[in-house]
C-alpha positions in Angstrom: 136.3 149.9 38.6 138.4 151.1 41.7 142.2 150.8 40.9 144.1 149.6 44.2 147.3 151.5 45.6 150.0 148.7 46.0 153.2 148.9 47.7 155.4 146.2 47.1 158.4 146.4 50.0 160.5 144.1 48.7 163.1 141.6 50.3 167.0 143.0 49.5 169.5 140.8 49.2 172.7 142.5 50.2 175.8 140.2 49.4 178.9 141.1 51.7 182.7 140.2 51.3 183.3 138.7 55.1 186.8 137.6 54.1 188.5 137.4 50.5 187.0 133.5 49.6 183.8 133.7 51.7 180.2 135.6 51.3 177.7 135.9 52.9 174.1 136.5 51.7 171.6 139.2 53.9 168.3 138.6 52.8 166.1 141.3 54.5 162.7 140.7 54.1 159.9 143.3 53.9 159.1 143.8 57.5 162.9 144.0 57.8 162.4 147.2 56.0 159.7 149.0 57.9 161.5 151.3 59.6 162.9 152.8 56.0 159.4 153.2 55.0 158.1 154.9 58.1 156.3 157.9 56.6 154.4 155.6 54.9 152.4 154.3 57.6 152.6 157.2 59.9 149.5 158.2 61.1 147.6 155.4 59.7 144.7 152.9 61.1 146.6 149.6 59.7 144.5 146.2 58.8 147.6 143.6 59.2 146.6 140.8 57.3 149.2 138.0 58.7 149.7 134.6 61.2 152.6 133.4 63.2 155.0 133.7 60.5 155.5 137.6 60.6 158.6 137.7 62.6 161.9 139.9 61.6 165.1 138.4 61.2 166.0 140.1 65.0 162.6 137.8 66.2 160.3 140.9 66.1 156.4 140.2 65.7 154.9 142.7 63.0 152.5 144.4 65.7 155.6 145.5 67.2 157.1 146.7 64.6 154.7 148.6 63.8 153.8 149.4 67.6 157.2 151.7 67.2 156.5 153.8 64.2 155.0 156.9 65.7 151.5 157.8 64.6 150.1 154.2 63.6 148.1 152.3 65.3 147.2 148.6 64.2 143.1 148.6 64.5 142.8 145.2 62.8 144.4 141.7 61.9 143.1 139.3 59.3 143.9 135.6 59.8 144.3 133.4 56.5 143.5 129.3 56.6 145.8 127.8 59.7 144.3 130.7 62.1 146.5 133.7 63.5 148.4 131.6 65.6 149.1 128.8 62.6 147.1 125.5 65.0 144.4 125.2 62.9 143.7 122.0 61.0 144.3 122.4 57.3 140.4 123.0 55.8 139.1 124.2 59.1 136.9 126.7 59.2 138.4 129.4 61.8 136.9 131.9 64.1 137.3 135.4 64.5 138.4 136.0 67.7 140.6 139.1 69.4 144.5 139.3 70.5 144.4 139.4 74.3 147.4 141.1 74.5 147.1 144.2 72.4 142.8 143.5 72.5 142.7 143.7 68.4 139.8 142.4 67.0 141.8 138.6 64.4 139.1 138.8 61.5 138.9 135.1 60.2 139.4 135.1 56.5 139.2 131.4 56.3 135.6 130.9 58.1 132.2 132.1 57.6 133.8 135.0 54.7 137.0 134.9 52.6 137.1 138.6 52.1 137.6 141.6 54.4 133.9 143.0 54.4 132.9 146.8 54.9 132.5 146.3 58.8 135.9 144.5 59.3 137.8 147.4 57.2 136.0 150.0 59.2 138.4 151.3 61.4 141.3 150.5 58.8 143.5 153.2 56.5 145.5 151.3 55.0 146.0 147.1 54.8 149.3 145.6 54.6 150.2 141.6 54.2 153.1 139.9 55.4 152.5 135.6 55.5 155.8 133.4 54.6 154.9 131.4 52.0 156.2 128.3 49.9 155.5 129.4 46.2 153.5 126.4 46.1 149.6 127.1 44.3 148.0 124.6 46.0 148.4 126.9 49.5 145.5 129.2 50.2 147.5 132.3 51.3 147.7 133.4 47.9 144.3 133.8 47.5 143.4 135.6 50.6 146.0 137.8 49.5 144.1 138.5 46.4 140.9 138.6 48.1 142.4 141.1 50.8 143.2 143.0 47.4 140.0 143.1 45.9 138.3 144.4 49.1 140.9 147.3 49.5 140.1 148.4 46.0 136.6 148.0 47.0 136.8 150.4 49.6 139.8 152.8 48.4 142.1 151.5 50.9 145.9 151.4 50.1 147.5 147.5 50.1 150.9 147.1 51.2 152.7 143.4 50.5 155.7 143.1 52.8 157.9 140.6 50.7 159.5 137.6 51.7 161.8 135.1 50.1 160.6 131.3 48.8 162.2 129.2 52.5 162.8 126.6 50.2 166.2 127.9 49.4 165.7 132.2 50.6 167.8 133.3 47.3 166.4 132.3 44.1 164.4 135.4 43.0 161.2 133.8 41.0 158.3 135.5 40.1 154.7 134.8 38.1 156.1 131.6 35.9 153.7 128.3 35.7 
């Protein structure tokens, strides 16, 4: 069995005096921290597994994000239940379709396949995921995640996880508890 390369870039939270009785809490997420990471994705074919949610906290979309790292070019995105664009009906099957803007082939991963297949991944280096999530396990973005995972280590294909805090409060740090 294939091992899979993960990267976990992880949300910091920075906590910062702004006067001697107040704080303030910076939560950078993931994406946030892309440009730290840049040789890391230079001069890589990225698969950007994602939907409307991928925004930084200076309302950057991933693409461009990653449109400014020199060297990489995004080849592929993977859309989870919702669609790309987050107007699909919860339990609708969705289409693949392409981003008219950049003209990127949005591989459906909540339609007629679940799981990144040979084809979709063939123009693809390296995968990365970035979806905001709830925590809750009744959501489907956890398993395309894992899905997306099991088809990277398929095909020898490093996964990145861009990290992003629980919205239901942004600070609490939880991880794998039932």
């Amino acid at each position: 069995m294939k091992m899979l390369n993960i990267l976990l870039i992880s949300l910091t939270v920075t906590v910062a005096a702004c006067s001697q009785k107040t704080e303030q809490t910076l939560v950078r997420t993931g994406l946030d921290r892309v440009p730290e990471f840049q040789q890391l994705f230079s001069g890589k074919r990225l698969g950007i597994v994602t939907n409307h949610t991928a925004y930084t906290r200076d309302n950057r979309y991933i693409t461009n994000v990653f449109s400014e790292i020199p060297g990489v070019k995004v080849t592929a995105l993977f859309s989870p239940e919702h669609g790309f664009y987050g107007t699909e009906a919860a339990g609708s099957k969705v289409e693949n379709s392409r981003n008219n803007r950049k003209n990127i082939p949005i591989y459906s991963l909540y339609g007629k396949t679940n799981k990144p297949t040979a084809r979709m991944l063939a123009d693809v280096d390296m995968l990365v995921f970035d979806i905001q999530d709830i925590g809750a396990r009744f959501y489907t973005y956890l398993s395309t995640m894992a899905l997306a995972m099991e088809a990277a280590a398929e095909f020898d294909i490093p996964f990145v996880v861009l990290d992003r805090p629980n919205p239901i409060n942004g600070v609490t740090v939880e991880g794998n508890i039932l």
